[in-house]
C-alpha positions in Angstrom: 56.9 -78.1 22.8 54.1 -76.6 20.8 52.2 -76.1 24.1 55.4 -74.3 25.7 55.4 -72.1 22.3 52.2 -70.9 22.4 52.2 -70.3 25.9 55.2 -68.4 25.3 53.4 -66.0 22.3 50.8 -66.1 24.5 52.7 -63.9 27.7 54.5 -61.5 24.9 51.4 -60.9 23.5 50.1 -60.1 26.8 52.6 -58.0 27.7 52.7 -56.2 24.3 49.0 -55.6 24.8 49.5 -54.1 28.6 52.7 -52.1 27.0 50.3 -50.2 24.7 47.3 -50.1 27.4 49.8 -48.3 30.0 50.9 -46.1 27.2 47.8 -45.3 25.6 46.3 -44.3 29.2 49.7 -41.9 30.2 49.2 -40.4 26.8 45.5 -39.5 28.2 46.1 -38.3 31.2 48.8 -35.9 29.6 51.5 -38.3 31.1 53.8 -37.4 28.4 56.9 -38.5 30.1 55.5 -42.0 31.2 54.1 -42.3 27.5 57.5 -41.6 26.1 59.3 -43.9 28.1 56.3 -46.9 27.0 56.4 -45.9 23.7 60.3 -46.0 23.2 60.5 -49.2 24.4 57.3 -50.4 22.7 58.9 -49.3 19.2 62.6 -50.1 20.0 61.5 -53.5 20.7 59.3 -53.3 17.0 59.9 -50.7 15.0 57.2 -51.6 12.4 54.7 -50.8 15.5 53.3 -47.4 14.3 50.6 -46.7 17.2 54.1 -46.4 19.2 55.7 -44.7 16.8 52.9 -41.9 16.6 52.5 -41.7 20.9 56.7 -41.3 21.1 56.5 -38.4 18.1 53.5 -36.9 19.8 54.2 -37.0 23.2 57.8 -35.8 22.6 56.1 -32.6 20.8 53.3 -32.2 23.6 56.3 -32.1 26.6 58.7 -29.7 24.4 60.9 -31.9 23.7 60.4 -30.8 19.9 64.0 -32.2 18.8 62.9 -35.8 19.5 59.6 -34.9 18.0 60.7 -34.0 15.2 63.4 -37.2 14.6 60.6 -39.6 15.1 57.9 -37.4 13.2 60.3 -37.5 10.0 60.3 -41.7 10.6 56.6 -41.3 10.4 56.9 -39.1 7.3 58.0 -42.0 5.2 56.1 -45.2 7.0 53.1 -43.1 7.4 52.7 -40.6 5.0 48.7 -40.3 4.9 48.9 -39.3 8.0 47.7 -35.9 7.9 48.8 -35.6 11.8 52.0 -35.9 11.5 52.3 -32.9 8.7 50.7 -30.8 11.0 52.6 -31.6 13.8 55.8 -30.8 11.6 54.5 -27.7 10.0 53.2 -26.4 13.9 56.6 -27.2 15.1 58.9 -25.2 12.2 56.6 -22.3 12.4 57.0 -22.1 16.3 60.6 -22.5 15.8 60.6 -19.9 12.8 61.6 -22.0 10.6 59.2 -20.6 7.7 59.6 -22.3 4.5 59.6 -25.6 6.4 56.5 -24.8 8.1 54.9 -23.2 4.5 56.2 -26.6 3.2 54.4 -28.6 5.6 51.2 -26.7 5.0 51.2 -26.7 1.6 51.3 -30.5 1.9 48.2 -30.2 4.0 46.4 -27.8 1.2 47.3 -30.4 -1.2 46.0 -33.0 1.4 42.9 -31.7 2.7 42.2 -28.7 0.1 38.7 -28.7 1.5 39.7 -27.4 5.1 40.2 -23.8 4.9 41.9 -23.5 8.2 45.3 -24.8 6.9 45.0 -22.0 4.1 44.9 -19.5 6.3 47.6 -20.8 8.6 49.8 -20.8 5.1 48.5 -17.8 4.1 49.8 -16.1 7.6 53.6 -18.0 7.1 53.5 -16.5 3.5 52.5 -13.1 4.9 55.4 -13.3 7.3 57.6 -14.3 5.1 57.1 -11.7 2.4 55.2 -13.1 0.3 52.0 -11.0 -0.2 50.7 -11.9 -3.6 50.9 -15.7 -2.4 49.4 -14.8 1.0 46.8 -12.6 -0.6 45.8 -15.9 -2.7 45.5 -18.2 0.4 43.8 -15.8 2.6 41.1 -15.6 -0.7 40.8 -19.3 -0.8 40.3 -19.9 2.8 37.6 -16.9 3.0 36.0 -18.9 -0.4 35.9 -21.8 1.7 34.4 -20.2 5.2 33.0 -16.8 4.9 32.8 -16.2 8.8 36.6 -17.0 9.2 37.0 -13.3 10.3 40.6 -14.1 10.9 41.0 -15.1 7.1 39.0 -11.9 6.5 41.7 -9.9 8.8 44.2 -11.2 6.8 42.9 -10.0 3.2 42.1 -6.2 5.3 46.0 -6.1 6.4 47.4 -7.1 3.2 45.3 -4.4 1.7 45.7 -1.3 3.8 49.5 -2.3 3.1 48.7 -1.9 -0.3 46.9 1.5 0.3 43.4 -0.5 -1.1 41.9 1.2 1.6 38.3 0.7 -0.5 38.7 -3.0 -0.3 40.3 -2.9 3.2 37.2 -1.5 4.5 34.9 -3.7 2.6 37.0 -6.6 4.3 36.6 -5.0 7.9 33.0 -4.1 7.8 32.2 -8.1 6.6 34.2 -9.1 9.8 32.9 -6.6 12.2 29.1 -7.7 10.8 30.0 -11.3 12.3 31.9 -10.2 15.0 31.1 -6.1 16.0 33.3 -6.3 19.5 36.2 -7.9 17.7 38.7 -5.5 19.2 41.4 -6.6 16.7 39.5 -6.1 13.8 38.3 -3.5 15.5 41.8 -1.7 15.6 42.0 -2.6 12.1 39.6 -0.4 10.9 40.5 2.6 13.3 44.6 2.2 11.4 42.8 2.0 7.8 40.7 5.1 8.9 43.5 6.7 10.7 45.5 6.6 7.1 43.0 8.0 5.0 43.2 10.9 7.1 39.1 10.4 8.5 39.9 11.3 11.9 36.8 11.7 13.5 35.9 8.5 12.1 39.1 7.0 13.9 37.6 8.1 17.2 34.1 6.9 16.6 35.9 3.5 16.5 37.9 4.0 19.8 34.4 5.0 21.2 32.1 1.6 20.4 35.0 -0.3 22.2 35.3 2.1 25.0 35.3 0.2 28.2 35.6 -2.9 26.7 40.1 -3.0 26.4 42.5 -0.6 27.9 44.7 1.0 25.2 48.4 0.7 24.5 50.6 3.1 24.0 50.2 2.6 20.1 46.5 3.5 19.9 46.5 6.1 22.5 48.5 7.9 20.5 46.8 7.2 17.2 43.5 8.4 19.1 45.0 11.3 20.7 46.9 12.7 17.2 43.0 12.1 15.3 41.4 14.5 18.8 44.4 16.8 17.6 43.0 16.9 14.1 39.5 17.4 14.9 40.4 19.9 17.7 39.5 18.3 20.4 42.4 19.3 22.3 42.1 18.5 25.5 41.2 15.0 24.9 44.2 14.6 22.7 46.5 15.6 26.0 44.6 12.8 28.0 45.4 10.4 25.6 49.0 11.6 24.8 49.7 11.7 28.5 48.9 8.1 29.1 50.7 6.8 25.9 53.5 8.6 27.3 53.6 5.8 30.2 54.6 3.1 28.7 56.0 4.7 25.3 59.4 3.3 25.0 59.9 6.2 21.7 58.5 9.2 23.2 59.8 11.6 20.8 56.8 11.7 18.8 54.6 11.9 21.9 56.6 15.0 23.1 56.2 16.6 19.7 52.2 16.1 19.5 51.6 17.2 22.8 53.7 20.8 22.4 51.8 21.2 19.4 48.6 20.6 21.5 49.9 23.0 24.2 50.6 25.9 21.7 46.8 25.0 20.8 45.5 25.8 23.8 47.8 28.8 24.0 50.1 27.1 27.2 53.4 28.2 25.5 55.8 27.2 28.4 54.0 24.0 28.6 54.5 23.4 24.4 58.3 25.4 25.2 58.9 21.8 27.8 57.3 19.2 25.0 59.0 20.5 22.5 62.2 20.2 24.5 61.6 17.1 25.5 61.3 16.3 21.9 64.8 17.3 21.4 66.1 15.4 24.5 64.6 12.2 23.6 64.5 12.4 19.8 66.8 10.0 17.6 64.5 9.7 14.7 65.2 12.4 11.2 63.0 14.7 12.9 65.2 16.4 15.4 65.4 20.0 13.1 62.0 19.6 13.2 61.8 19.7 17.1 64.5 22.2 17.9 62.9 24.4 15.1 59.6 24.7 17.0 61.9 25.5 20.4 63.5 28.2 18.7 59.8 29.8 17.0 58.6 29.6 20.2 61.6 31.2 21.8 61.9 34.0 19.0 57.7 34.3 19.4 58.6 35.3 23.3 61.6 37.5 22.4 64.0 34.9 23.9 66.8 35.1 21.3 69.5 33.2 22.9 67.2 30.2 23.4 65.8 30.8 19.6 70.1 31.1 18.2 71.1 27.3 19.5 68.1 26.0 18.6 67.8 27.2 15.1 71.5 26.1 14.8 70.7 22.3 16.1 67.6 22.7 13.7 69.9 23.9 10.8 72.6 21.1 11.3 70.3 18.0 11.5 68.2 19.6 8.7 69.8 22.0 6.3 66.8 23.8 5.6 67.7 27.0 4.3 64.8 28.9 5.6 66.2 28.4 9.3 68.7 30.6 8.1 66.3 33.6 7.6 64.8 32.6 11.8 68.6 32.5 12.9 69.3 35.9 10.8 66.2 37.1 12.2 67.3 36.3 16.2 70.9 37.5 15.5 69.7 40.8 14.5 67.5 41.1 17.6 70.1 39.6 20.0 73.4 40.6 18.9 75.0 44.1 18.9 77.3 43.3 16.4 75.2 43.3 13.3 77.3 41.1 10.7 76.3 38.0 12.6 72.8 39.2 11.7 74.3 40.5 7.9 76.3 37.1 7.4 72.9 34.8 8.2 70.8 37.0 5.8 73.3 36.7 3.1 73.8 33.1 3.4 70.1 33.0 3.0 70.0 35.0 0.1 71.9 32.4 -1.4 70.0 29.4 -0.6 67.6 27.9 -3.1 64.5 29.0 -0.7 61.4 30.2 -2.7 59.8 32.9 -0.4 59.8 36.1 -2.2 59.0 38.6 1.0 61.5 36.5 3.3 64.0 37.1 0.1 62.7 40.5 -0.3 62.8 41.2 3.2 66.6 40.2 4.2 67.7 42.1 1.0 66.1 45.0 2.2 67.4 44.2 6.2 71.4 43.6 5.0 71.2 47.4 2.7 70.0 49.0 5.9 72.5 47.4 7.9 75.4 48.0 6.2 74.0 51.5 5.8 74.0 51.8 9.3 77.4 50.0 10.2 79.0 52.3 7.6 77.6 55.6 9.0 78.5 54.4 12.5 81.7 54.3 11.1 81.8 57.8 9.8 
């Protein structure tokens, strides 16, 4: 009997050992479906064995089943909880799913854990940043950059938080550290052309554009910001190459219409700024709309076309309410319209505005006198 026993424990604990062999090799070779089905059975038939426990969670997460990962990585949470693989896991899993304080909780576990490793700081530090939470995120991305200077990413972090902040001193303290370890870093890279680009230091915005040259093809996004810092330094032409191309793939193009009028009328092209600025209109849904049809109708009124200038001085008028329009569409009424108290009516309307522009004011007093003069001795 005791030799049939042990014979007995002897084939089970064969078997067990070949069980976890077979499992621990599908788990290798990125079997995960294989190690899944070894491993369920392996713990189903012991659920105290945690090497099956861990390959089941784990291979679950690695095939996408993350459900099932995440039922047999919360078991492992309580029979294995110095287990700093199984936090991870969790945390990797809730941020994927956007779950963000379970994945900050997770993480913060891991700080607490391993408050050496700076990585997991700056993984928090980006959940926090997401989530809101700057000062938090501003004090994780600090401790992780304590920890490893070259992190550039860490680094990156601190530089966004700050140009948010409009530190744009620290900002490019942060940048210029990261670009020393890493110079072709195009996102850092891009960093420091957006912290330049809202100080205003436009022609240091394209100095940065020009040491990547070559090295990444542009977006929409930052052929735009490029071609608007050419505009400001005057280098006109360039900005229309770059405007053009962001205009590819611009989903917005409003702005992008807008900029490149105002680089037309530049150049002196007003029928080419006359289209853009149309265009503007056509595709604009953004508060600037008077803005657009106010530069069609100046350029209409500046080539005596005073129909053109009337409706769009109107359009400007009623998304804007800006009383000087009223003075332009007084102005093109008097020029297009015989009947002068369409002109009168504009300039008086304008008189009463709150607008601050003594020769405009002075001006349509003088224009209404003269008119009314003159419709009262046509009269006569």
């Amino acid at each position: 009997m005791l030799t049939f026993i042990f014979l007995v424990l002897a084939a089970v604990s064969a078997m067990a050992q070949d069980i976890s062999s077979d499992m621990k090799a599908a788990f290798a070779y990125q079997n995960y479906n294989q190690a899944i089905a070894l491993s369920k059975s392996c713990y189903e038939s012991d659920s105290n064995n945690i090497d099956c426990l861990r390959v089941l969670a784990t291979a679950s997460n690695k095939s996408g089943d993350q459900a099932t990962a995440k039922t047999y990585l919360h078991i492992l949470e309580r029979k294995d909880s110095l287990n700093t693989d199984v936090y991870l896991q969790l945390a990797n899993i809730y941020e994927l799913q956007q779950q963000l304080p379970k994945a900050i909780k997770y993480y913060t576990i891991l700080n607490r854990m391993l408050p050496d490793n700076p990585i997991y700081y700056r993984k928090n530090a980006n959940l926090y940043k997401e989530y809101g939470d700057k000062v938090e995120s501003f004090r994780l991305y600090t401790k992780a950059n304590n920890l490893n200077p070259r992190d550039v990413l860490a680094l990156k972090g601190l530089a966004e938080l700050s140009i948010g902040n409009d530190q744009y001193s620290m900002a490019d303290s942060l940048i210029n550290a990261a670009l020393q370890l890493d110079s072709m870093n195009i996102g850092i890279n891009y960093l420091s052309a957006r912290s330049k680009y809202k100080q205003k230091q436009y022609h240091e915005v394209t100095k940065v554009f020009d040491r990547i040259r070559g090295q990444v093809d542009l977006n929409s996004y930052y052929n735009k910001m490029l071609g608007y810092a050419y505009l400001q330094i005057d280098s006109v032409d360039l900005a229309i190459s770059k405007f053009q191309l962001a205009l590819v793939n611009d989903r917005s193009p409003e702005k992008l219409h807008y900029y490149l009028g105002t680089a037309y009328e530049k150049k002196g092209n007003i029928e080419g700024a006359m289209e853009q600025y149309t265009q503007a209109v056509k595709s604009g849904i953004s508060p600037d709309l008077d803005l657009y049809h106010r530069n069609v109708g100046r350029l209409a009124l500046k080539t005596n076309k005073y129909k053109e200038a009337i409706i769009a001085y109107k359009d400007s008028y009623k998304y804007g309410n800006d009383p000087v329009v009223l003075y332009y569409l007084a102005s093109a009424s008097d020029n297009y319209y015989k009947d002068k108290n369409i002109a009168i009516g504009y300039y008086k309307k304008y008189l009463k505005s709150n607008h601050n522009h003594k020769e405009y004011k002075d001006y349509a007093a003088k224009r209404v006198r003269y008119l009314k003069e003159t419709l009262h001795q046509n009269k006569s």
